[in-house]
N, C-alpha and C positions, 0 to 999 in steps of 0.2 A: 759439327756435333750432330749426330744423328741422333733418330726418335729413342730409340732406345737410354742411350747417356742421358740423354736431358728427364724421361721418367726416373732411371735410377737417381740422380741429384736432386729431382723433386722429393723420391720416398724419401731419398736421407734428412731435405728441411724438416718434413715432417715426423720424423722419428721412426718411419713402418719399414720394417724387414719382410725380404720377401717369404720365409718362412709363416708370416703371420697369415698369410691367406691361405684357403682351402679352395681348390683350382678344379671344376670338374667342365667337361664335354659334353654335349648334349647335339642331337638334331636341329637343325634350325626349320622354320617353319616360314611360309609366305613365297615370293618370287626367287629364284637362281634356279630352276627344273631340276635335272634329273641328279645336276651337282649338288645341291644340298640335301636332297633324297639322299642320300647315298655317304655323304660324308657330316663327321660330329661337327661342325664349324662354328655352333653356337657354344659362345664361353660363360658359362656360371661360377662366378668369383664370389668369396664371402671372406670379408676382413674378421678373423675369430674376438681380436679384442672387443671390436667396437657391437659387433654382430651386424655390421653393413652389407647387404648383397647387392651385387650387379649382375645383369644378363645382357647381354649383347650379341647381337647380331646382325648387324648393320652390313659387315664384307660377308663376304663368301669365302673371303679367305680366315683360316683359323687364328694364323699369328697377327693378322690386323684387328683381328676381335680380340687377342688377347691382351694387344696394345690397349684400344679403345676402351677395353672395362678395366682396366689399370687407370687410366686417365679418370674417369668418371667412380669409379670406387676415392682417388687421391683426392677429386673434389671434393666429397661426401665427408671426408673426414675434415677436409682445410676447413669445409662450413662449419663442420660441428666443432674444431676446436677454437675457430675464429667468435662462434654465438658462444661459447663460453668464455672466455676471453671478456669481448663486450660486456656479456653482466659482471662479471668481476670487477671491471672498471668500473660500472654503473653503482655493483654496490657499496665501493670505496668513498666515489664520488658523492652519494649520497651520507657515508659517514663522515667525511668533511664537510661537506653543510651543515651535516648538525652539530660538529664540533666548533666552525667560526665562531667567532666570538664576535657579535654585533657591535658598532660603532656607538660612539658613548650620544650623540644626535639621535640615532634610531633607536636607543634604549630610550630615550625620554620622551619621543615622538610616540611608543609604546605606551611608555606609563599615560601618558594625557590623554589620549583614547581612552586604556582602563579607565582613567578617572570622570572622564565624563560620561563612563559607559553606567559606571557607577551613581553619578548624579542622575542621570534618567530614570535608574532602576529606581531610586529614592523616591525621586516624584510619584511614580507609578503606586506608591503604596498608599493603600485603602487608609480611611479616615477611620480610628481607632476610636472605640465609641465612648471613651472618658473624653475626648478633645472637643467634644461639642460644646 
């Protein structure tokens, strides 16, 4: 399986058509001389759903830059739909906490607390001035 098959089967796990990105050309800047002078080789890719960009420019070659911002645009999304994911579960989780229903020992283990949170509060109060 070459590079190419194995990105397309990654877009397909995660739902993205290759229609969904806007693919443009640009100069690349830094080391390769008079070759990147001279040729677009740097890829600007932008996913339209999510509004994700990548710029890449790592080869000198065009189609390996176009590979490599395909790969790192597919990240970008796996995180974001993995951190959403995550809270979902987080907030489920959190409403089955509050829906268990406590053990009938830790309900009473509750109430004795309150009651002697109660008693304390009791003590605490001032000396009313018919009691003298």
């Amino acid at each position: 399986m070459d590079k190419m098959e194995e990105l397309q089967k990654r877009m397909e796990s995660l739902g993205v058509t290759e229609d969904a990105f806007r693919e443009t050309f640009v100069r690349s800047s830094g080391p390769g001389g008079q070759k990147v002078n001279k040729t677009s080789s740097c890829v600007y890719l932008v996913h339209l759903p999510t509004g994700l960009s990548v710029k890449c420019q790592q080869e000198r070659s065009q189609t390996l830059n176009r590979l490599l911002a395909r790969r790192l645009i597919l990240d970008r999304i796996e995180r974001l739909h993995t951190g959403m994911v995550a809270a979902q579960k987080m907030k489920e989780e959190k409403i089955r906490r509050q829906k268990r229903r406590r053990s009938r020992r830790a309900q009473e283990k509750i109430l004795s607390d309150k009651r002697m949170v109660s008693k304390k509060k009791e003590l605490r109060a001032g000396v009313k001035p018919g009691e003298m």
